[in-house]
N, C-alpha and C positions, 0 to 999 in steps of 0.2 A: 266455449273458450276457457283455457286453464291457464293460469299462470302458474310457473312455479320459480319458489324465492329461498335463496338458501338461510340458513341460519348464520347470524355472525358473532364475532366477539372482540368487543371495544376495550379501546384503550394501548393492549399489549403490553401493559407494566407504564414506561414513561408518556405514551402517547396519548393523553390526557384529551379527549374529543379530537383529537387528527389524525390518528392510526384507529383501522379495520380490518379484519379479517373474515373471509366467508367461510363458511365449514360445512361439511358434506351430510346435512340435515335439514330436510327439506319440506317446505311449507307448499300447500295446493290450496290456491283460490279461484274457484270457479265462477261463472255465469248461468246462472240457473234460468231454464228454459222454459218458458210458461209450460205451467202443469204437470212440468218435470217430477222426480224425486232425485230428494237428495242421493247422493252417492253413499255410498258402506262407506261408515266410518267416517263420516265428515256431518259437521252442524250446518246449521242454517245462519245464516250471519244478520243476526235486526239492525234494527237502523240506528242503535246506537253503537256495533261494533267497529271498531278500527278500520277492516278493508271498507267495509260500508260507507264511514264517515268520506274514507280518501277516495270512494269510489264516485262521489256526490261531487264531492270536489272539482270533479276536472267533467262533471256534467252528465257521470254515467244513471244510465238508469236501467229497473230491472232486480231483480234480489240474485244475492252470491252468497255461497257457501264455501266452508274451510274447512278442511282435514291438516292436518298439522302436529307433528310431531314434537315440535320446539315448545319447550315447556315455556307459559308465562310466568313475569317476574324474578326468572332468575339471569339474567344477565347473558342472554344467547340470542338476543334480536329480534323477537317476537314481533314487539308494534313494528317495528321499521321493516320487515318481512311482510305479516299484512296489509300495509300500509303501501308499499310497492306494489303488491300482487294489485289491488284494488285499485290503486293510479293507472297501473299498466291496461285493465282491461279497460277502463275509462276511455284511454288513449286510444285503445285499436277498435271500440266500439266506436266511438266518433268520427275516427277516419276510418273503418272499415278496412280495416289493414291487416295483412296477414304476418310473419314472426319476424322476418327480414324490416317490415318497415317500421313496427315497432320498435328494432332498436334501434332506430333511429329519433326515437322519441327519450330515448336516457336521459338528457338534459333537463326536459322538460318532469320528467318523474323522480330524478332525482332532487331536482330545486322540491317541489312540491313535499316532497318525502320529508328533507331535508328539516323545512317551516314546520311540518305538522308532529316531527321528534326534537325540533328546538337546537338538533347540531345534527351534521351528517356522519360521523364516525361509524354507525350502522346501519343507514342506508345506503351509502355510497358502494361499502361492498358486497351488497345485499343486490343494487345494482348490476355493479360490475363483476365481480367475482375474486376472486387472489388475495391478497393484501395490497389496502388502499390509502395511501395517504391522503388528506381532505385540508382545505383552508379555506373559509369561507364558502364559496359558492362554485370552487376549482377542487376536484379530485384527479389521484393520476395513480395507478398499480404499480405498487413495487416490484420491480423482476426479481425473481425469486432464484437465487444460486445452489439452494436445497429442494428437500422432496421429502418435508419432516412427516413426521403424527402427529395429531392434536388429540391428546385426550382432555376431555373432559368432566370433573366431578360437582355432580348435581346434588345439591342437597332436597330437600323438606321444604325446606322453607323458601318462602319469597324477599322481596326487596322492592320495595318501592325507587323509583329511581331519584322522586322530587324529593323524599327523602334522607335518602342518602345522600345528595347534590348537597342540601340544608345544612348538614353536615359538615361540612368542609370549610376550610377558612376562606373567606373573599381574599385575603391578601398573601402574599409569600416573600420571604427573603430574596435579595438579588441573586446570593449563593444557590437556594433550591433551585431558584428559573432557569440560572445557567446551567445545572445539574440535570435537568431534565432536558431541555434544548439538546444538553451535548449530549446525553443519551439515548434521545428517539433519534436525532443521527447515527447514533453508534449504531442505535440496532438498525434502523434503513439501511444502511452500508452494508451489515452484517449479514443481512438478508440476501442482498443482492449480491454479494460476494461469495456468500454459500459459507462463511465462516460459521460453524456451528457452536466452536469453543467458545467465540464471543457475543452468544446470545445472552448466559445466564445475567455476567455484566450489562448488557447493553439493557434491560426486562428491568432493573431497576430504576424507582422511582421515589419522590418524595412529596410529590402534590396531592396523592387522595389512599393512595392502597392503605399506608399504615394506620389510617382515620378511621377508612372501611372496616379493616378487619377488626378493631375494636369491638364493632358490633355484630360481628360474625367469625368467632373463635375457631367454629371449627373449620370455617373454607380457611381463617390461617393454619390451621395443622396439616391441609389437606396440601397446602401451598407446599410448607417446609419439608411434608412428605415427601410430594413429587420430587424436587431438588435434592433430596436426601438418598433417596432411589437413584440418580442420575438422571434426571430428565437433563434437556439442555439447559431449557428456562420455565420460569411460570408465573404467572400472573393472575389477578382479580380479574374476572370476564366482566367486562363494562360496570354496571355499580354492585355486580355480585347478586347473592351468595355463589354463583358458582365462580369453582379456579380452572383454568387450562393451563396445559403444557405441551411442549412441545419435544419431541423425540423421534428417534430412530424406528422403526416399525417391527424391531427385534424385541425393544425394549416396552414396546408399550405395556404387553399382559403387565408387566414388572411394576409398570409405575402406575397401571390402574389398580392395581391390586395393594399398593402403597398408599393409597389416599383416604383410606377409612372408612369406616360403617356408617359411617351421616349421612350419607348418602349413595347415589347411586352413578356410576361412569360409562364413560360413550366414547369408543374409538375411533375418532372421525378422520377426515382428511381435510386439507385446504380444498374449498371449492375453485375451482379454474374457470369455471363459467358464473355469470351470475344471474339475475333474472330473465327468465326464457319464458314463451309465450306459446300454447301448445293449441290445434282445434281435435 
């Protein structure tokens, strides 16, 4: 059994642990078969790895492996990608379930997922797929009024995310809360409207990006690039260093090619599906 889990990207500028987004890079965790060999290009996952941990979790047993694309530490969903992959085959090994009835079990791996990343902003649509709104222990997909690109610029470097959280102020002004509120509405609407002009707007925030980038100059160059270039909008990818943006599929070469030498970019799409379960 394979699971596979796409990569996401949190936040979307105001959406501060309640906005998700899947993107079309994709994570494979396997059930490794006594006596098997691992697959090309995939490791062996020990028991202190992440699908492992969440594979223990819900009672699985047996060793798994993972081929994965999504770089760790830069803010593109890694844990909460293996993390799902690992809960999912838990699931369908316990009930002996084939893909249809595991997803039926979404609730149950997304709570799990959810506790073991401490918020679900990248599990949920790691889950389900599309862009996801999350509150608490409730997620719902945003319908989508567009059919953008997301690119994405990946640095060198990593980010811790307990780190970066550390960072930030526990408290904000009434003015910023209402500013961000009314802004992951804008952009919610925006989305679903298909208003493209009123993304760059609605992608503004004041509770963590301009903290962030302080310690990461260059994902702000790579940010100001994009926008500079015409992207619609762009944003810090969950606590960074990497930025996404979002655009027309005309324009993407334009505005990977705008983000700079720090790193290296990935022209992906919104995922529409989200974790699927393969034998």
């Amino acid at each position: 059994m394979i699971a596979r889990v796409p990569a996401t990207s949190a936040n979307l500028g105001p959406g501060f642990d309640v906005l998700g987004m899947a993107v079309s890079l994709w994570a494979d965790i396997g059930l490794l078969a006594p006596d098997a060999l691992v697959p090309e290009g995939a490791h062996r996952a020990d028991e202190h790895h992440l699908a492992t941990v969440a594979f223990r979790r819900l009672g699985g047993h047996g060793e798994l492996w993972v081929r994965s694309p999504i770089p760790m530490g830069r803010g593109l969903g890694y844990s909460a990608a293996v993390r799902v992959g690992g809960l999912m085959l838990a699931c369908a090994q316990r009930d002996g379930a084939d893909s249809e009835t595991v997803l039926g079990n979404s609730d149950e791996v997304l709570s799990h997922a959810a506790a073991l990343e401490g918020h679900a902003d990248n599990a949920a649509p790691a889950v389900l797929g599309g862009v996801v709104a999350t509150t608490g222990d409730r997620s719902i997909r945003v319908p989508l009024g567009c059919d953008p690109t997301v690119v994405v610029w990946v640095p060198s470097s990593s980010t811790r995310t307990d780190h970066s959280r550390a960072a930030l102020s526990t408290t904000v002004s009434m003015a910023d809360a209402v500013f961000n509120i009314g802004h992951t509405a804008y952009l919610v609407a925006a989305l679903a409207a298909g208003d493209v002009g009123a993304l760059r707007h609605a992608t503004d925030d004041r509770l963590h990006q301009q903290q962030r980038f302080v310690a990461v100059p260059l994902s702000l160059a790579a940010y100001e690039a994009a926008l500079a270039a015409g992207a619609w909008c762009s944003w810090l990818s969950g606590s960074g260093p990497t930025v996404a943006a979002m655009c027309s599929a005309e324009m993407a070469p334009t505005i990977a090619a705008s983000m700079g030498s720090g790193g290296h970019t990935k022209i992906l799409q919104i995922a529409a599906t989200g974790a699927t379960l393969h034998r």
